[in-house]
C-alpha positions as CSV (number, residue, x, y, z in Angstrom):
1,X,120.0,230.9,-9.0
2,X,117.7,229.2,-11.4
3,X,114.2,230.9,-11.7
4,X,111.1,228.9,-12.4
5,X,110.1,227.3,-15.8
6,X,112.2,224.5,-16.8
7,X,111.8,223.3,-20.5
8,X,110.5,219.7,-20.5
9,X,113.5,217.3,-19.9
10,X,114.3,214.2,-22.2
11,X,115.3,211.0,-20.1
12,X,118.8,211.2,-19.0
13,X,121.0,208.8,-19.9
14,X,124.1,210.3,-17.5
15,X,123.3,212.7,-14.2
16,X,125.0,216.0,-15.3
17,X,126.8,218.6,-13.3
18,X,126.6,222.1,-14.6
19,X,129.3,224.5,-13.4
20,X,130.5,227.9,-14.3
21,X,132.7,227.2,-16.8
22,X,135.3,230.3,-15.7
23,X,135.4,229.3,-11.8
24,X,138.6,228.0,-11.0
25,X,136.7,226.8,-7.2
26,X,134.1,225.0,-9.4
27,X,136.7,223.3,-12.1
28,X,138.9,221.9,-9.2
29,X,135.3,220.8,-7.9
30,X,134.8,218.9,-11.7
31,X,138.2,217.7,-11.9
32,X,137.9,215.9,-7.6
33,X,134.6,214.8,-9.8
34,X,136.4,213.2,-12.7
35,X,139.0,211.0,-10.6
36,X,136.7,209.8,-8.2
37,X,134.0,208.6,-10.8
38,X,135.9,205.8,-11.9
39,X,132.3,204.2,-13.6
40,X,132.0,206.9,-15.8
41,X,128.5,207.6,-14.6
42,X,128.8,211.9,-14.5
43,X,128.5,214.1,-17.2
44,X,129.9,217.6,-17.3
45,X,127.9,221.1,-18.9
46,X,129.0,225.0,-18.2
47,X,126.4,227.0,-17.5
48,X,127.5,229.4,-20.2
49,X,126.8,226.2,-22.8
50,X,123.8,225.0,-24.8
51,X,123.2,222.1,-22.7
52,X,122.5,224.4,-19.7
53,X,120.0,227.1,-21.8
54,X,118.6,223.5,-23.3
55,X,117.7,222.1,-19.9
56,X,117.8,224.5,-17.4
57,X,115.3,227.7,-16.6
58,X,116.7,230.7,-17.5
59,X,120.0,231.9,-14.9
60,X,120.1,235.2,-13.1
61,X,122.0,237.9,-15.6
62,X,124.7,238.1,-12.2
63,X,126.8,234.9,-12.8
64,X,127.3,236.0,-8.9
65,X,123.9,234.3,-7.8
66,X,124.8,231.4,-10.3
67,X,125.2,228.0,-8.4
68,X,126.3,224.4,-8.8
69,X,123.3,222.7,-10.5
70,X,123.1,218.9,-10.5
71,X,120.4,217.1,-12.7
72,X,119.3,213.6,-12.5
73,X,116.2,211.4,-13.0
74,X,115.1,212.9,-9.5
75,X,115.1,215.9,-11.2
76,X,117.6,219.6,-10.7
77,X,119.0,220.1,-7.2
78,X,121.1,223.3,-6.6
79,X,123.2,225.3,-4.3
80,X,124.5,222.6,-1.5
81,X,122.2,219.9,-2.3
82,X,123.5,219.5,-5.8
83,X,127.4,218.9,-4.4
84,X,126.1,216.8,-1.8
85,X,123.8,214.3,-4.4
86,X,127.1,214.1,-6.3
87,X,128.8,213.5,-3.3
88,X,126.2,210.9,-2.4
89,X,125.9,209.3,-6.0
90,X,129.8,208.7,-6.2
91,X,129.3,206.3,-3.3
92,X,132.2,205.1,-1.5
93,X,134.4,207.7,1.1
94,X,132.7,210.6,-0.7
95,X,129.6,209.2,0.5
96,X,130.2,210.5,3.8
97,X,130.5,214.5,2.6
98,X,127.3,213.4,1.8
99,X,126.3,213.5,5.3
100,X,126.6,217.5,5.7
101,X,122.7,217.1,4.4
102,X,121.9,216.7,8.0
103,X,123.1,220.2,8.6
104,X,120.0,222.3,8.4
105,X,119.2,223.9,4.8
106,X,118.9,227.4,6.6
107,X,122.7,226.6,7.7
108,X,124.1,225.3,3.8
109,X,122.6,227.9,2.1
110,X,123.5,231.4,3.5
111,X,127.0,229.9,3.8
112,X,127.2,228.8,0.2
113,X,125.7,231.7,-0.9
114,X,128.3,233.3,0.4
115,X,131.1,231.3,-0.9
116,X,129.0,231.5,-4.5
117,X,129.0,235.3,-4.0
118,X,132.6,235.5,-3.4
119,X,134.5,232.7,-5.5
120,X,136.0,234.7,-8.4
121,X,137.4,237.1,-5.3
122,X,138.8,234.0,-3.3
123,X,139.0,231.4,-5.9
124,X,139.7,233.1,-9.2
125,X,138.5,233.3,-12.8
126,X,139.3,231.8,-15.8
127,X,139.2,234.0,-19.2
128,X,137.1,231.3,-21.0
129,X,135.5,228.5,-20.3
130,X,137.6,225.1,-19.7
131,X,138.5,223.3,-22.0
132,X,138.1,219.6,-21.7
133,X,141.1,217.3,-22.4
134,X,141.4,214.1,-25.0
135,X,140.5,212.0,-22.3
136,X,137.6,214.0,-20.8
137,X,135.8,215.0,-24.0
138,X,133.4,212.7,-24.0
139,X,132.0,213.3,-20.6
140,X,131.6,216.9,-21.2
141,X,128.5,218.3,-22.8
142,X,128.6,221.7,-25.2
């Protein structure tokens, strides 16, 4: 979870999706990410890097309560809404996962809270964060 009192944002020139950078459920997330956005138009931060503390309020001390976090010129969405705007901004067939938005926000959340809670159990955890490839440096932030 984020906690009020984002430092002031500089335009974005990319949307950027910060993930836990040791989650093996939210790297397989980045890499569906990185094939589908054939334009290029994502950009890619842990939330164990600088971008993150640059950008982002200050995360719990539990990565545990951590979440997805998705910013863009409409500002930071979390939790479910931030897969579903990327979901949603990729366009196309992934437009329609955007659709779960319908489903009530006091459905999404306790049920990826609880997903969130338990992905290093279900999921699995890297030792360090990932380590983009050749091709994918320069879509992923420090």
């Amino acid at each position: 979870m984020v906690a009020a009192g984002a430092p002031e944002r500089r335009p974005l020139e990319h949307p950027i999706v910060f993930f836990d950078g040791v989650c093996a459920m939210c790297n397989r997330f980045v890499d569906l990410v990185l094939r589908a956005d054939r334009r290029e138009v994502f950009r890619f931060a842990p939330l164990q890097g600088e971008t993150a503390r640059e950008l982002l309020p200050p995360l719990a001390d539990d990565p545990r309560e951590w979440s997805m976090i998705y910013l863009d010129e409409r500002g930071v969405h979390e939790e479910s809404d931030a897969s579903l705007e990327v979901y949603r901004r990729l366009g196309g067939v992934w437009w329609l996962a955007s659709l779960l938005r319908l489903v009530p926000r006091f459905v999404r959340t306790p049920a990826y809270r609880l997903v969130a809670r338990n992905r290093y159990r279900w999921f699995g955890r890297r030792d360090s964060c990932r380590v983009p490839s050749a091709e994918e440096k320069a879509r992923f932030l420090p």
